[in-house]
C-alpha positions as CSV (number, residue, x, y, z in Angstrom):
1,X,14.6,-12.0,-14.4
2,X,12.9,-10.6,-11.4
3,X,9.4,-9.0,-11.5
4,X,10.7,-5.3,-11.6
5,X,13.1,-6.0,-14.0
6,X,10.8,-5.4,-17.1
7,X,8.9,-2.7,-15.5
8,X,9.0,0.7,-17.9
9,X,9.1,4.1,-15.5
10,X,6.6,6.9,-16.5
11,X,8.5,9.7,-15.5
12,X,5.3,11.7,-16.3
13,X,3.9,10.1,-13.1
14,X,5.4,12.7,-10.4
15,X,5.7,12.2,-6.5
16,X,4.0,15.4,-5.3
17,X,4.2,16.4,-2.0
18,X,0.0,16.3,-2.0
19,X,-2.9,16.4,1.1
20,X,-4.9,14.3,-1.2
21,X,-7.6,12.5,0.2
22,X,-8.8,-5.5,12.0
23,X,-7.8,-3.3,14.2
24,X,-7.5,0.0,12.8
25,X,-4.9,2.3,14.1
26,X,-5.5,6.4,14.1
27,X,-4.4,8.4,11.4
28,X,-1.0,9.8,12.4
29,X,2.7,9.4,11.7
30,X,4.4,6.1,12.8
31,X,7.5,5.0,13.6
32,X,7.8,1.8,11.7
33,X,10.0,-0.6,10.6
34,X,9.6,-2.8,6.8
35,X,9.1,-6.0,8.7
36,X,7.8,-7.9,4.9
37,X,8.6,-6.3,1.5
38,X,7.6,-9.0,-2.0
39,X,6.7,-9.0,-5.2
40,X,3.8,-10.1,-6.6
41,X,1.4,-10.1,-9.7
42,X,-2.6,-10.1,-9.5
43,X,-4.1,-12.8,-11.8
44,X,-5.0,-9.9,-14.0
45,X,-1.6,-9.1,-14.0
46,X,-1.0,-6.2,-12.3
47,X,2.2,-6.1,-10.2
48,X,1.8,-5.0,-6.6
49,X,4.5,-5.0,-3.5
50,X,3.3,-6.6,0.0
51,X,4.4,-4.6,2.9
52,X,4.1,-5.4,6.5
53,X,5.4,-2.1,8.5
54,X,5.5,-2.6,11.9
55,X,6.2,-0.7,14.9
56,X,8.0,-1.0,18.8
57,X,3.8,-1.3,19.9
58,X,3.1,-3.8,18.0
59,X,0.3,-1.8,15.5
60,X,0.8,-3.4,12.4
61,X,-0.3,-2.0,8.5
62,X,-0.2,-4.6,5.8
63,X,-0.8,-3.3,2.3
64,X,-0.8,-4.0,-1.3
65,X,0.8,-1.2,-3.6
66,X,0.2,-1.8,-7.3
67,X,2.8,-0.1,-9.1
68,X,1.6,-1.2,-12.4
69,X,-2.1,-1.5,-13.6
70,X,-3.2,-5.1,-15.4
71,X,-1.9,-4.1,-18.6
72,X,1.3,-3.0,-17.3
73,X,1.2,0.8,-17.5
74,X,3.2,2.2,-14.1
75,X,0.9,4.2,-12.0
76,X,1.2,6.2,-9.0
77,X,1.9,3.5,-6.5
78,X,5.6,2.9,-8.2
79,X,6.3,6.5,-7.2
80,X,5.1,5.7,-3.7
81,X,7.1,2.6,-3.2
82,X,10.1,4.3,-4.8
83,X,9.9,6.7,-2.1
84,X,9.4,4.3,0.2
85,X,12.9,2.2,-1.1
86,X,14.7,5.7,-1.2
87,X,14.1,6.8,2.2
88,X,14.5,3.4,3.9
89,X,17.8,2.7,2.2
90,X,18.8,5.0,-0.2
91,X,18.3,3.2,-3.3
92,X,15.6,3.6,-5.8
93,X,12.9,0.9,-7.0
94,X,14.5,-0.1,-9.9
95,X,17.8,-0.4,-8.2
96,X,16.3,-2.8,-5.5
97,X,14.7,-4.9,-8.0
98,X,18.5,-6.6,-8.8
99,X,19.0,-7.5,-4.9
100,X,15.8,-9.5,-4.4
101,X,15.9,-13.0,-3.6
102,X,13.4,-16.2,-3.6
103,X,12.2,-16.1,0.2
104,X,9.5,-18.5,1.7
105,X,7.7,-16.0,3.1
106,X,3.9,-16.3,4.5
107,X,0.5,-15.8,2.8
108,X,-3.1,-15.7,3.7
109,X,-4.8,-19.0,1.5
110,X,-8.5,-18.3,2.0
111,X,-8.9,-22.0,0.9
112,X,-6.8,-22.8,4.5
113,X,-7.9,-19.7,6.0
114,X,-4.6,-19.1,7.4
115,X,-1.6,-18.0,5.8
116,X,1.1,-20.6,4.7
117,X,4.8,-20.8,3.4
118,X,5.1,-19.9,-0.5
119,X,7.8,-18.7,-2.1
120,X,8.3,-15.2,-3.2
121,X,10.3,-12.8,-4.8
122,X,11.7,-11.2,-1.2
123,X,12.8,-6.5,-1.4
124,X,15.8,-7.6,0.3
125,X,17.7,-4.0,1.0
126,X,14.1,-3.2,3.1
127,X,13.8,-6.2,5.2
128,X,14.9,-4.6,8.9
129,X,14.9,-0.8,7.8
130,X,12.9,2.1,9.7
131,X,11.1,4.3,8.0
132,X,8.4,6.5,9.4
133,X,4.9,6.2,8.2
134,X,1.9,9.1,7.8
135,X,-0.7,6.3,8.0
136,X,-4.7,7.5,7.3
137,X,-8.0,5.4,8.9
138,X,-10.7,5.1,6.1
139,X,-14.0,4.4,5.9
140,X,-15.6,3.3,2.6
141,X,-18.6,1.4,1.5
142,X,-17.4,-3.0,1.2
143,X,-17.6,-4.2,-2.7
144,X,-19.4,-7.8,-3.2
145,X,-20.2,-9.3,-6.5
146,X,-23.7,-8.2,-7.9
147,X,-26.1,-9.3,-10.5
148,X,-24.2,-7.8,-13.5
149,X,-21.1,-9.8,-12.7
150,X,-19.1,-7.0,-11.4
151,X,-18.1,-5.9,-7.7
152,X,-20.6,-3.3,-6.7
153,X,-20.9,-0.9,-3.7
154,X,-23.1,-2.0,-0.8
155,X,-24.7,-0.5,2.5
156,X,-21.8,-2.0,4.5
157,X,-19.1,-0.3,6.0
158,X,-15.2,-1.6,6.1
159,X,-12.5,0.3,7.8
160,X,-8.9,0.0,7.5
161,X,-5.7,1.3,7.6
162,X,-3.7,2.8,4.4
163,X,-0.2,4.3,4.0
164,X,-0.9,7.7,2.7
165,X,2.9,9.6,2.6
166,X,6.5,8.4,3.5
167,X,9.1,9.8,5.5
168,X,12.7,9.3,6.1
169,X,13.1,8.0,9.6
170,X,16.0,10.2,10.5
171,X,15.4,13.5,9.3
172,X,11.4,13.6,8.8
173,X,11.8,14.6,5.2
174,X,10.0,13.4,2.4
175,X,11.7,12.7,-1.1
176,X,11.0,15.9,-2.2
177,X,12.7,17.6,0.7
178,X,15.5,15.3,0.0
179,X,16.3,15.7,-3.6
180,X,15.6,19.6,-2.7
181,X,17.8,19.6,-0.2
182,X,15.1,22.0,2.1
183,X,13.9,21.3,5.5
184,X,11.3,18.7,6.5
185,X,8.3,21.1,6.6
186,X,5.5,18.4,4.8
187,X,5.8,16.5,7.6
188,X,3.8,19.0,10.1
189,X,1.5,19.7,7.2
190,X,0.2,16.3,6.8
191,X,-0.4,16.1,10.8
192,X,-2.4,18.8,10.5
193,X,-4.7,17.5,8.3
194,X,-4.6,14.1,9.1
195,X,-4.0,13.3,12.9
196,X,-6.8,12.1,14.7
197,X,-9.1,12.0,11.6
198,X,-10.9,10.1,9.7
199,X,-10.8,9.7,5.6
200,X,-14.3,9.1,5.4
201,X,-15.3,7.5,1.6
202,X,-18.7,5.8,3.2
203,X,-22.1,6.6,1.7
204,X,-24.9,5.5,3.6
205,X,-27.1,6.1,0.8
206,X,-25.7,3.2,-1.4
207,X,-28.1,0.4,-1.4
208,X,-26.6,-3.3,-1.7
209,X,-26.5,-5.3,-4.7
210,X,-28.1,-8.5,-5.4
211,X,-25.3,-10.2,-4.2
212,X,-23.6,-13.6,-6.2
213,X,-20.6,-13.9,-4.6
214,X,-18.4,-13.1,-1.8
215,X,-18.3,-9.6,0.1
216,X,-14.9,-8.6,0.7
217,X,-13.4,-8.3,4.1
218,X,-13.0,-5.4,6.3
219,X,-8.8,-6.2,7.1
220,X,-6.7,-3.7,6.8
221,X,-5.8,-3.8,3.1
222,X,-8.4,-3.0,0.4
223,X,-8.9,-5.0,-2.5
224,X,-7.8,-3.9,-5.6
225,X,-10.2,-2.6,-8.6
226,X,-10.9,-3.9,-12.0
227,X,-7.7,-2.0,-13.4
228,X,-5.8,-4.2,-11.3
229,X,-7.5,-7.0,-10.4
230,X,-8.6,-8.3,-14.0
């Protein structure tokens, strides 16, 4: 049984075509291709997807999606990586899930600190496929561990990259426009709001925790919170 297999849809949880909110590339629309696609499971439990996208210049995102929380309700991100799977090759999440194969496939170890060969469960159907990405830079404040046990803001900034909206890589239309059968109109509205800028989540005004452990990394993937994390 593959990690999808036993995951329950929420069709409550709608894709909405929504504005919302290492080297860092700007915000704007890429041409990418799904270079890495697994599955995987937090040690909270929470199941998340690994994506590399990468493009003909060589910019590179690599992201987590957690499509379930810790607990194993869906969330938001399965809708985002089902529009993802539709767009790149016409098949939805779940139908994926039963063309996955065991892959050795490489991981960062932070013990090695450098990533090494382990085997995963490998989105087979995405491996190769373009797809075309509306890809935001954020700023926000880096957790670390405080006094209480729990990751806490601090007065340090991280920046990364985050893929904020998915487009199919022949037509420019989002899954929406798809099942809608309309023209791809979103596409010009996220530009406008997004090209060039910044998603700016900082706050200067947060003063560090008394730190007990390890402040996370300023890559290009944030980590995931306690809902997922666990």
């Amino acid at each position: 049984m593959g990690i999808l297999d036993s995951v329950e849809v929420d069709d409550s949880i709608e894709d909405k075509d929504t504005l919302g909110g290492s080297y860092v590339m700007n915000s704007g629309v890429y041409n990418m291709v799904i270079e890495g696609a697994h599955l995987d499971v937090s040690k909270g439990g929470a199941k998340f997807v690994k994506l590399h996208l990468e493009d003909s210049d060589g910019n590179r995102l690599k992201q987590d999606i957690y499509f379930t929380s810790k607990t194993g309700k869906t969330t938001f991100g399965f809708n985002e990586l089902n529009a993802l799977s539709v767009l790149a090759c016409g098949k939805t999440l779940k139908e994926v899930g039963s063309e996955t194969a065991s892959k050795f496939v490489p991981v960062y170890d932070f013990n090695a600190r450098k990533d090494v060969d382990v085997e995963k469960e490998v989105i087979v159907p995405w491996i190769g496929m373009p797809i075309k990405a509306g890809i935001t830079h954020v700023k926000e404040n880096k957790n670390a561990m405080g006094a209480s046990g729990q990751y806490e803001k601090t007065n340090q900034m991280r920046e990364y990259n985050e893929a904020d909206k998915f487009f199919r890589a022949s037509d420019n239309r989002t899954t929406t426009e798809v099942k809608e059968d309309s023209p791809a109109v979103f596409i010009d509205k996220w530009k406008a709001k997004w090209d060039g800028k910044v998603n700016d989540k900082f706050d200067p005004n947060v003063k560090a925790p008394v730190v007990t452990g390890s402040v996370e990394g300023g890559g290009t993937t944030p980590s995931p919170d306690d809902l997922f994390a666990g």
